[in-house]
C-alpha positions as CSV (number, residue, x, y, z in Angstrom):
1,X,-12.1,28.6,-78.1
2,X,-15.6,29.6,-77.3
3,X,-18.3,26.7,-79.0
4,X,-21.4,28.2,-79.8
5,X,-24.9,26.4,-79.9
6,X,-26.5,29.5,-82.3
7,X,-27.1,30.0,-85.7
8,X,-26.7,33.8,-85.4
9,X,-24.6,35.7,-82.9
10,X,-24.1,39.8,-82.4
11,X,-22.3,41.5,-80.8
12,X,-21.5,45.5,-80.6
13,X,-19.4,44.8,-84.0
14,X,-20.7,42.3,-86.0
15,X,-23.1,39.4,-86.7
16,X,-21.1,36.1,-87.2
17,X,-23.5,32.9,-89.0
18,X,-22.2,29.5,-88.0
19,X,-23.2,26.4,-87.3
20,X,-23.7,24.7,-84.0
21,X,-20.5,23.8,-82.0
22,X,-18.4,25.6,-84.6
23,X,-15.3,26.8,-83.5
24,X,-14.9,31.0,-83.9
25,X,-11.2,31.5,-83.3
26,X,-11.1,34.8,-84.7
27,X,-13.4,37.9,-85.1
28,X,-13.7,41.3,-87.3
29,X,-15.1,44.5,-86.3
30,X,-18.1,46.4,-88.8
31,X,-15.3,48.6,-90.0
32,X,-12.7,45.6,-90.7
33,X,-16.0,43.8,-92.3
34,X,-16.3,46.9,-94.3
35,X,-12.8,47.1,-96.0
36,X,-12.7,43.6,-96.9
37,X,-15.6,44.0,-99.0
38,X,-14.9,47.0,-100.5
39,X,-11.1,45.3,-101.2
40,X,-13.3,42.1,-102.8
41,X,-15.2,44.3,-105.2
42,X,-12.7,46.5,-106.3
43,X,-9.8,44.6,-106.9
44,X,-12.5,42.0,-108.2
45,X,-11.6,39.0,-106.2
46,X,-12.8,35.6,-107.7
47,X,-16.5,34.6,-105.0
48,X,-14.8,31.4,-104.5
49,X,-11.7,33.1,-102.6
50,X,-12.6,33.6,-98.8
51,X,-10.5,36.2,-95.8
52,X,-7.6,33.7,-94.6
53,X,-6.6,34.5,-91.2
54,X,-3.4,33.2,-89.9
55,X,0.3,33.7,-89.1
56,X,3.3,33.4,-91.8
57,X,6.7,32.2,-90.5
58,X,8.3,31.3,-87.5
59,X,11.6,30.6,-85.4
60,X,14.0,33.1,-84.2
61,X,11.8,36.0,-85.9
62,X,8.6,34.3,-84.2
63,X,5.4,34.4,-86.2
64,X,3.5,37.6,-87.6
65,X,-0.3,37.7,-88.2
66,X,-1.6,37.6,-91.2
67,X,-4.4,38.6,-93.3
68,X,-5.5,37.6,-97.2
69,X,-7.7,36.1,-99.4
70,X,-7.4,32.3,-100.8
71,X,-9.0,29.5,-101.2
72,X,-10.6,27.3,-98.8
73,X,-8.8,24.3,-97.8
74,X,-9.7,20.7,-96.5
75,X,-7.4,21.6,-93.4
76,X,-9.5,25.1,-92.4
77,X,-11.9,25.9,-89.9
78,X,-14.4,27.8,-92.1
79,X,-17.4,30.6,-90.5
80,X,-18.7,33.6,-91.8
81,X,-18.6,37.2,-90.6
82,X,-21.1,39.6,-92.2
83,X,-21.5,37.3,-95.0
84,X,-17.4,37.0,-95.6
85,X,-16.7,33.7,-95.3
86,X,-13.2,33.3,-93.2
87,X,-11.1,30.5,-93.2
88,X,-8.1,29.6,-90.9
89,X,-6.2,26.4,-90.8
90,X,-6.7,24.4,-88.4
91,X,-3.0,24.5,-87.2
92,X,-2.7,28.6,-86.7
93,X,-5.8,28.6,-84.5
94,X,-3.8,28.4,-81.6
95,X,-2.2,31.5,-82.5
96,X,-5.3,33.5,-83.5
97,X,-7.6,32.6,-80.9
98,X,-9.1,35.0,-79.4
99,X,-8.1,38.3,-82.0
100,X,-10.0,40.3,-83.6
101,X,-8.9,42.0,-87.2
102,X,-9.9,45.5,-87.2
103,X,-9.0,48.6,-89.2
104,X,-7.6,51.6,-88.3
105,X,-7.4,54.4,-90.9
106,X,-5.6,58.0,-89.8
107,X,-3.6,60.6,-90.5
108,X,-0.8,58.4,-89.9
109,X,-1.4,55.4,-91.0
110,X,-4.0,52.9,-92.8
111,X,-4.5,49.3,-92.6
112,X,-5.6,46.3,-90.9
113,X,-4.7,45.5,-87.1
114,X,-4.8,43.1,-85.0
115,X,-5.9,43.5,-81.8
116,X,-7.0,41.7,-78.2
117,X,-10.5,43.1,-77.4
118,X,-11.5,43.5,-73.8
119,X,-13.1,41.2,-71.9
């Protein structure tokens, strides 16, 4: 997990405010950054809610990525992307590190993805 000593990083996607040493596990592309705010003002989600990144079950089925909006928690690594604040517990980062949501809308299909960007 990369620790960085900035108040303001960019990259070709995004800008991501954080605090010194904090701990970014996971990032979003613009267009990912995009969606989730048009998906907060439309379906009206409460400002206290934040983007919870993480993975839902586990065992024979293994554990799937996962992507909503919830409330922070005292276990959660908390940062913010493009002014979203983005939470993930503290237990899934393990999983997570490293991703980056974006989203992919086509003939096909439409939704979030998650992918492993190059190096």
């Amino acid at each position: 997990m990369p620790k960085l000593p900035v108040n303001y990083l960019k990259n070709q996607y995004c800008t991501i405010s954080i605090m010194p040493n904090t701990i970014i596990p996971v990032t979003l592309t613009k267009k990912a950054a995009e969606e989730v705010r048009k998906i907060m003002k439309t379906k009206s989600i409460p400002d206290e809610y934040c983007l919870r990144i993480g993975i839902r079950g586990s065992g024979c089925g293994g554990a799937a990525m996962m992507i909503g909006f919830d409330k922070k928690k005292d276990s959660d690594l908390s940062y913010k992307i493009e002014d979203i604040e983005i939470v993930v517990d503290k237990k899934h980062t393990m999983y997570v590190i490293g991703k980056e949501v974006d989203f992919h809308e086509g003939a096909d299909a439409r939704g979030f993805m998650f992918v492993d960007p190059p190096n």
